[in-house]
Short mmCIF file of the C-alpha atoms (twelve columns), coordinates in Angstrom:
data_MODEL
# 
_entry.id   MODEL 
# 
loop_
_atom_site.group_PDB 
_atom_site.id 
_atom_site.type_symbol 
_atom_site.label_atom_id 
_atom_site.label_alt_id 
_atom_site.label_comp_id 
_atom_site.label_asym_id 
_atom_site.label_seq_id 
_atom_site.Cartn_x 
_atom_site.Cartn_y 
_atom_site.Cartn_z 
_atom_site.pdbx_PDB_model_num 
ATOM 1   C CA . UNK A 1   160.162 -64.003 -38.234 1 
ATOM 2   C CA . UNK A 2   163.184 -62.082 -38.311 1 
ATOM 3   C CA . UNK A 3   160.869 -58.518 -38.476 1 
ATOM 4   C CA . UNK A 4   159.607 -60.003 -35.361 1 
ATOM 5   C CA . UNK A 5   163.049 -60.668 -33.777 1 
ATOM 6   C CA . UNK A 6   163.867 -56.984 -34.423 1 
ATOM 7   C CA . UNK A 7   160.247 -55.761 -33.354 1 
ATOM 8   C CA . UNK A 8   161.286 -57.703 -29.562 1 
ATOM 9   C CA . UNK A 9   164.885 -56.538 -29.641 1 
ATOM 10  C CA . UNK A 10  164.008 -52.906 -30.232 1 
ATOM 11  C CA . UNK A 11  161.193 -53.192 -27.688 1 
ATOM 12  C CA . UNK A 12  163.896 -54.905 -24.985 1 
ATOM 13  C CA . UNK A 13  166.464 -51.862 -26.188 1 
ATOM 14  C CA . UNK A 14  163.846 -49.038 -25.642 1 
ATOM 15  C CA . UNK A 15  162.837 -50.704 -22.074 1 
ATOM 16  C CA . UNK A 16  166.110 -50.763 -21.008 1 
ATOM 17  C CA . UNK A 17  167.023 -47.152 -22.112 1 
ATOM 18  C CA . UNK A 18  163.836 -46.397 -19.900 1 
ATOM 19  C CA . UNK A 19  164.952 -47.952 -16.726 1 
ATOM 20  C CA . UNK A 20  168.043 -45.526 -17.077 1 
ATOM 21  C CA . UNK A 21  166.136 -42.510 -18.025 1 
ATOM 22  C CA . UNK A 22  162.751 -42.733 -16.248 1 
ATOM 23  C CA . UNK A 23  164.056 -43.062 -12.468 1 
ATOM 24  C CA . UNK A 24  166.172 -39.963 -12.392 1 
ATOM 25  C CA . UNK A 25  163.423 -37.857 -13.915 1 
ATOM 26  C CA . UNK A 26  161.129 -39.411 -11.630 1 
ATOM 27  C CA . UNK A 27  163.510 -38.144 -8.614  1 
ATOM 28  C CA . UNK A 28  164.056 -35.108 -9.967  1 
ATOM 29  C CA . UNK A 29  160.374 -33.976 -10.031 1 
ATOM 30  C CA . UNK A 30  159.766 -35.127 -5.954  1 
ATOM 31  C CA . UNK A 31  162.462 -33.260 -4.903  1 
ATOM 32  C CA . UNK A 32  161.710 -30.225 -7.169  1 
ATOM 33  C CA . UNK A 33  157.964 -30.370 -5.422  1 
ATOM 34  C CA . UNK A 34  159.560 -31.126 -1.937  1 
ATOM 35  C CA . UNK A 35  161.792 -28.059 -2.056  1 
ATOM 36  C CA . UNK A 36  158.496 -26.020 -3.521  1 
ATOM 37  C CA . UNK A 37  156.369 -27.313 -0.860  1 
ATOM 38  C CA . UNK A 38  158.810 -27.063 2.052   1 
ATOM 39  C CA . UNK A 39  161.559 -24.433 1.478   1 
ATOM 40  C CA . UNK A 40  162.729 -24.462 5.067   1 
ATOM 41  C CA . UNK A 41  164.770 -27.541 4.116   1 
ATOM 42  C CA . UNK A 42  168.048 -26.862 3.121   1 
ATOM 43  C CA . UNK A 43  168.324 -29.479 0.500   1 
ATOM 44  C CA . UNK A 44  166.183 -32.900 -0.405  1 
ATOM 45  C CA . UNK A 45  167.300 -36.200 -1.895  1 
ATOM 46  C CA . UNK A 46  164.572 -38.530 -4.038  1 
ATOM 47  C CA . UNK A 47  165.850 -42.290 -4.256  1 
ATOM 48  C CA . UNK A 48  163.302 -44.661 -6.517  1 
ATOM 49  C CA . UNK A 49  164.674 -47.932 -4.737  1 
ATOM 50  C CA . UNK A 50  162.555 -50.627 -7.256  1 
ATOM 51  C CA . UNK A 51  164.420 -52.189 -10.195 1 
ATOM 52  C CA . UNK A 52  163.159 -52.239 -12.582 1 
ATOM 53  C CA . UNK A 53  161.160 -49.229 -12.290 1 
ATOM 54  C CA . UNK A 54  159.522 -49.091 -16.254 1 
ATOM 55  C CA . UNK A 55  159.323 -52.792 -16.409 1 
ATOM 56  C CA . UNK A 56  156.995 -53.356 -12.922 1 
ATOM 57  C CA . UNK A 57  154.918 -50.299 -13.566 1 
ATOM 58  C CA . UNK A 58  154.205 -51.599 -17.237 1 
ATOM 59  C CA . UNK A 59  153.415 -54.987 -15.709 1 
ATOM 60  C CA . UNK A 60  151.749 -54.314 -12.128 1 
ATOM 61  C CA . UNK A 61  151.226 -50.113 -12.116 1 
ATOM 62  C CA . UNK A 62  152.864 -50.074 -8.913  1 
ATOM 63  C CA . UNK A 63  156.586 -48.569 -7.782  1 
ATOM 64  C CA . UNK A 64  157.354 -50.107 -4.677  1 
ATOM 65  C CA . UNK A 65  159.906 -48.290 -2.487  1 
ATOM 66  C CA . UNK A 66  160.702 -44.377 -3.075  1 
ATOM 67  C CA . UNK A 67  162.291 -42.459 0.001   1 
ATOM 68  C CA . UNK A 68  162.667 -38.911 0.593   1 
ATOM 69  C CA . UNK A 69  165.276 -37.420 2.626   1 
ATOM 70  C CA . UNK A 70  165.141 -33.761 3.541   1 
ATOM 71  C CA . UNK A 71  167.881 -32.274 5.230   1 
ATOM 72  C CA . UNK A 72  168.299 -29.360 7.641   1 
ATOM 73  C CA . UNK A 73  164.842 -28.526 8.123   1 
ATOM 74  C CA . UNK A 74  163.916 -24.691 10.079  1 
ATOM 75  C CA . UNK A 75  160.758 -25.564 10.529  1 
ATOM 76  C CA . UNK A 76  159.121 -24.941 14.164  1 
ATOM 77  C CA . UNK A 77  161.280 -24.233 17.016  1 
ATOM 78  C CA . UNK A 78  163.952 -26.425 16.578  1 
ATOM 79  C CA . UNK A 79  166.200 -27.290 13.193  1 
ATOM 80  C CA . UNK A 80  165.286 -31.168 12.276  1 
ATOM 81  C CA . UNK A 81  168.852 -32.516 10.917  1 
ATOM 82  C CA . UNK A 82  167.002 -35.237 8.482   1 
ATOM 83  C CA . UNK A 83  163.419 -36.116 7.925   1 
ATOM 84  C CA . UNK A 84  163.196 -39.332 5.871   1 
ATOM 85  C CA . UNK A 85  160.155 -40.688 4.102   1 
ATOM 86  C CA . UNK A 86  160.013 -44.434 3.382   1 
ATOM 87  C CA . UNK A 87  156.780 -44.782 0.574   1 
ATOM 88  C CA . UNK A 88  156.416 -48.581 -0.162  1 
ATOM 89  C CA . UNK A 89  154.159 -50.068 -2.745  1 
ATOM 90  C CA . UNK A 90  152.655 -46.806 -4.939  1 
ATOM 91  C CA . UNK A 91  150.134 -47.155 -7.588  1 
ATOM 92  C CA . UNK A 92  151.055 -44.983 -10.413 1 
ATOM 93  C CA . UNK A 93  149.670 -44.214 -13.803 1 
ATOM 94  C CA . UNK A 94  151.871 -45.586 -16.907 1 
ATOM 95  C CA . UNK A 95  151.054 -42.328 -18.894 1 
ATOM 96  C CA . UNK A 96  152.241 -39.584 -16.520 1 
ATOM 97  C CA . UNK A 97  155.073 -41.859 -15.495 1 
ATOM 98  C CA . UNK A 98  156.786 -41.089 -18.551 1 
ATOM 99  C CA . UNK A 99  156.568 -37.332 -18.028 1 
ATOM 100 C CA . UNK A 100 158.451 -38.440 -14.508 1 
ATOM 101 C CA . UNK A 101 155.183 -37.970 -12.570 1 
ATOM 102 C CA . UNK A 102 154.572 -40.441 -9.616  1 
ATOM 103 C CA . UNK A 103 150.830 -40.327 -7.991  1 
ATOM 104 C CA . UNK A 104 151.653 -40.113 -4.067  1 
ATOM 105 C CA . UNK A 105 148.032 -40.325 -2.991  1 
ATOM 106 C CA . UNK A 106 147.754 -43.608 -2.783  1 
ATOM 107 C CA . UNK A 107 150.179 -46.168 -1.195  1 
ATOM 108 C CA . UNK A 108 150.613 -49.053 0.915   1 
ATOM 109 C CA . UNK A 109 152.878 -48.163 3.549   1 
ATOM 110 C CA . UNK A 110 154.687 -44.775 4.935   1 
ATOM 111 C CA . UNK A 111 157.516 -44.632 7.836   1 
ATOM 112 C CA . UNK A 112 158.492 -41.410 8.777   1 
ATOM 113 C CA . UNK A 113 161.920 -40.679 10.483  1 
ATOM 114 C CA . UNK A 114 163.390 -37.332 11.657  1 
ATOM 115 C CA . UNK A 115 166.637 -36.743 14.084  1 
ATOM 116 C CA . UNK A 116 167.419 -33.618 15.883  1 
ATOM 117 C CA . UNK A 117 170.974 -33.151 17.330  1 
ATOM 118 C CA . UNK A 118 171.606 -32.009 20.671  1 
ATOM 119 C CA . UNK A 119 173.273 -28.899 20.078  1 
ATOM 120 C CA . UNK A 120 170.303 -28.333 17.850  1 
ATOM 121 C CA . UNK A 121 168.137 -28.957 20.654  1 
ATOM 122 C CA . UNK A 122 170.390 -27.222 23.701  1 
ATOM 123 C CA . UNK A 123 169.968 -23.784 21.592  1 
ATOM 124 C CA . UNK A 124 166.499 -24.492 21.078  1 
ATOM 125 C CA . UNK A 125 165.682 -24.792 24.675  1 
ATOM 126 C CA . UNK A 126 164.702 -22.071 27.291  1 
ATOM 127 C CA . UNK A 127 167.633 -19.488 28.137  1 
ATOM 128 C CA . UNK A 128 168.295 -20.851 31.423  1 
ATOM 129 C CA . UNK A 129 168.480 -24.198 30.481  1 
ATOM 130 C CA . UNK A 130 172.319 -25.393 29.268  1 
ATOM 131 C CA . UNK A 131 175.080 -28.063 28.371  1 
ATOM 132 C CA . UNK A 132 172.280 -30.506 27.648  1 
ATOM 133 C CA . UNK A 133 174.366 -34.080 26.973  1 
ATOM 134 C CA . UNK A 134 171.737 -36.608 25.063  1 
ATOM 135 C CA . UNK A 135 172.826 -39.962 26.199  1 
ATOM 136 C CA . UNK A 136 171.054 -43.573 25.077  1 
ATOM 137 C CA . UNK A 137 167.635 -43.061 26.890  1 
ATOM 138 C CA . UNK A 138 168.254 -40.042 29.367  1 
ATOM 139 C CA . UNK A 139 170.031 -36.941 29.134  1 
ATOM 140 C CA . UNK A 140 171.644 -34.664 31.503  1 
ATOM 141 C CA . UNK A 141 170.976 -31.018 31.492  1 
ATOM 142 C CA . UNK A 142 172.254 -27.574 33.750  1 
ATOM 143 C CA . UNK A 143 169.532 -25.658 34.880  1 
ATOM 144 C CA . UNK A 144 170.966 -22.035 37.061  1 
ATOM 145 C CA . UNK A 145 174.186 -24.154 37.541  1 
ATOM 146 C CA . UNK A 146 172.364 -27.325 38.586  1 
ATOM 147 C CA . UNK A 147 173.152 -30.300 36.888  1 
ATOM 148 C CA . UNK A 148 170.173 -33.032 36.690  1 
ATOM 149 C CA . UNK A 149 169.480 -35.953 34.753  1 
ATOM 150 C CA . UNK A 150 166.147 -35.740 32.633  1 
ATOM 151 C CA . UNK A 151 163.703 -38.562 30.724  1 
ATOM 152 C CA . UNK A 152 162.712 -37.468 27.729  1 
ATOM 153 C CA . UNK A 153 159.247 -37.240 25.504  1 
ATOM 154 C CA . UNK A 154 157.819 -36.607 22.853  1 
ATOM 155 C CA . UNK A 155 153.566 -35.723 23.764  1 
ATOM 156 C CA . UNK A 156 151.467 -32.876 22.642  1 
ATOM 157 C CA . UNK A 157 154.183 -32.078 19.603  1 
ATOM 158 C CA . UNK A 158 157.023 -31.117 21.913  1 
ATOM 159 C CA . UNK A 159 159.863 -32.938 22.805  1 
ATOM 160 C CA . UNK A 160 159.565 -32.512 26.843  1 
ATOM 161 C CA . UNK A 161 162.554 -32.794 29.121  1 
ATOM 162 C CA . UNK A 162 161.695 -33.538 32.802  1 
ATOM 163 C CA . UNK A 163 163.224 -32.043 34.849  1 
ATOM 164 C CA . UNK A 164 161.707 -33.952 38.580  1 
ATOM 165 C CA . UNK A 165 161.344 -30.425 41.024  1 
ATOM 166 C CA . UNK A 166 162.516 -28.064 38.146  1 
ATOM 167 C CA . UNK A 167 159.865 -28.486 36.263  1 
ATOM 168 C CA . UNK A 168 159.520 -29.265 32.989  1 
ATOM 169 C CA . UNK A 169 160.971 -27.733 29.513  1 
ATOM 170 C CA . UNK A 170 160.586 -28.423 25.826  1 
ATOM 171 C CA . UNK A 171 160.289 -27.202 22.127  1 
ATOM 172 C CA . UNK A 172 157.793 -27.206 19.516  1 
ATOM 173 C CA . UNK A 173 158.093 -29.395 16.637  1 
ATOM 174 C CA . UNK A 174 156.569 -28.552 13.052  1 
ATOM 175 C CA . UNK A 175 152.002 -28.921 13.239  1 
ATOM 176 C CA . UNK A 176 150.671 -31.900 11.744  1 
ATOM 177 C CA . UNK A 177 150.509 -30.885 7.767   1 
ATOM 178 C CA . UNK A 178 154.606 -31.666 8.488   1 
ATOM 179 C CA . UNK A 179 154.444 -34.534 10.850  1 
ATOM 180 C CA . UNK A 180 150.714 -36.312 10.330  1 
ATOM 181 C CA . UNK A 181 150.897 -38.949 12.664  1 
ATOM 182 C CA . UNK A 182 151.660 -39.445 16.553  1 
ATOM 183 C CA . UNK A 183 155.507 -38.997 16.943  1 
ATOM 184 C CA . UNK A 184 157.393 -41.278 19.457  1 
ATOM 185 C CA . UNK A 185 160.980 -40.693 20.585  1 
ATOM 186 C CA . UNK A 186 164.108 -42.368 20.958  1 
ATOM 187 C CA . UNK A 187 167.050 -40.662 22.548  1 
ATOM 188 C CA . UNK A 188 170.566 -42.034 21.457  1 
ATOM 189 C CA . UNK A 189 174.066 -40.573 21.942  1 
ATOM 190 C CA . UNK A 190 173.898 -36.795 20.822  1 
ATOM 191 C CA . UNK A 191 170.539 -37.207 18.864  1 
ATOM 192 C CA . UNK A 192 167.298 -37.801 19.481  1 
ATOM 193 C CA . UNK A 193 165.379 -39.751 16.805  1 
ATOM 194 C CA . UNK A 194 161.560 -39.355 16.223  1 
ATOM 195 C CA . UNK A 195 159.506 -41.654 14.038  1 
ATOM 196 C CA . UNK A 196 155.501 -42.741 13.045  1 
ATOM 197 C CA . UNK A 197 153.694 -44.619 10.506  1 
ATOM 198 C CA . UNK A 198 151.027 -43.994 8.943   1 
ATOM 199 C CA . UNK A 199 148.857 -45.016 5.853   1 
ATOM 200 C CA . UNK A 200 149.561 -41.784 3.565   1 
ATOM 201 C CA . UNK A 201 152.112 -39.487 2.392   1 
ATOM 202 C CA . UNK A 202 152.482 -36.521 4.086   1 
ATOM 203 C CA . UNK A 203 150.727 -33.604 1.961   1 
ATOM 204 C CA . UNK A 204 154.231 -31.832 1.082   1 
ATOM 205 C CA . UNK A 205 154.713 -35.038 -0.950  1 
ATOM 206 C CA . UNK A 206 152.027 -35.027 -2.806  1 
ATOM 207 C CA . UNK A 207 151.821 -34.711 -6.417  1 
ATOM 208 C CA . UNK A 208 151.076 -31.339 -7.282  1 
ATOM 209 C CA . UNK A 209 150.910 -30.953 -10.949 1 
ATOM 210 C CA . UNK A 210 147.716 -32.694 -12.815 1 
ATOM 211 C CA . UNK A 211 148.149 -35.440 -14.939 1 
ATOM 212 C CA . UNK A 212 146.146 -38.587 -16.337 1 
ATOM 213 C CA . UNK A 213 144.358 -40.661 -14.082 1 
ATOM 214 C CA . UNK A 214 145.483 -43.535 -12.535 1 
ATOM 215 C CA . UNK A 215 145.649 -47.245 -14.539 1 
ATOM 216 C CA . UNK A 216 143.705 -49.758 -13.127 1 
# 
């Protein structure tokens, strides 16, 4: 009995050391392949947001919440301040999760969120266009010395400023293989914040390196 006692209180001792060692390994590797996959970003932060990590995967092979932040993105036309990725509920395999490998491909649940800045945006846009103000729903723009107010979109993979008799003027934003769903926009007080959902991870998140297959 009491060989058993230690048996369970070396097994609880070895868990626990796991919960502290597994999730920063586990971090470390997305944002080594995020920064691989996408070196336009200045810098990316990995947050495993399920406690306790080592204990649910044992029991259920899931992790369910890991978000990705990656910050100052020169991607496309415009600099993208942040880009977050919100992964919920992601089946793993127990073996390669102790080499801090998480399978991406498959998952319940991803929200994608990017803001752009104005200023970001006002040296972005066309030469003639200037002092753009972003302002909750609208924004206000000078055009040749002509200040108008503008709605603003997000179609075609442009954010669009409308500009009634002037016309229209926009900027690209990063293809699909960055953003792989239908953006919509919502424009706040010096930002403008973009955001879709979708069913998988975006492919710079996927895991690269080979491991062993996924435990049913």
């Amino acid at each position: 009995m009491r060989l058993l006692v230690l048996l369970v209180l070396a097994g609880l001792v070895a868990l626990a050391a796991a919960e502290v060692v597994v999730p920063p390994r586990i971090e470390q590797g997305v944002e080594e392949r995020v920064v691989n996959q996408v070196p336009e970003a200045t810098s990316v932060d990995a947050a495993v947001r399920s406690f306790p990590v080592v204990a649910r995967v044992l029991a259920t092979g899931r992790i369910e919440r890991l978000v990705v932040t990656l910050h100052d993105v020169a991607r496309g036309e415009v600099r993208i301040d942040s880009v977050r990725v919100d992964v919920r509920g992601i089946e793993v395999s127990r073996r390669a999760l102790a080499d801090g490998e998480v399978d991406l491909e498959h998952v319940d649940s991803v929200a994608l969120r990017a803001t752009i800045t104005e200023e970001d945006l006002e040296e972005a846009l066309p030469g003639n266009v200037a002092d753009l103000r972003l302002l909750p729903g609208r924004a206000e723009v000078t055009v040749a010395g002509q200040t108008v107010g503008s709605d603003v979109t997000v179609r075609g993979g442009r954010v669009v400023f409308d500009l009634g008799p002037l016309g229209d003027v926009g900027v690209a934003l990063p293809g699909p293989d960055f953003f792989p769903c239908p953006l919509e926009g919502e424009v706040v007080h010096g930002a403008v914040h973009l955001f879709c959902t979708l069913d998988e991870v975006p492919p710079y998140l996927l895991r690269r390196l080979q491991s062993a297959a996924p435990v049913s």
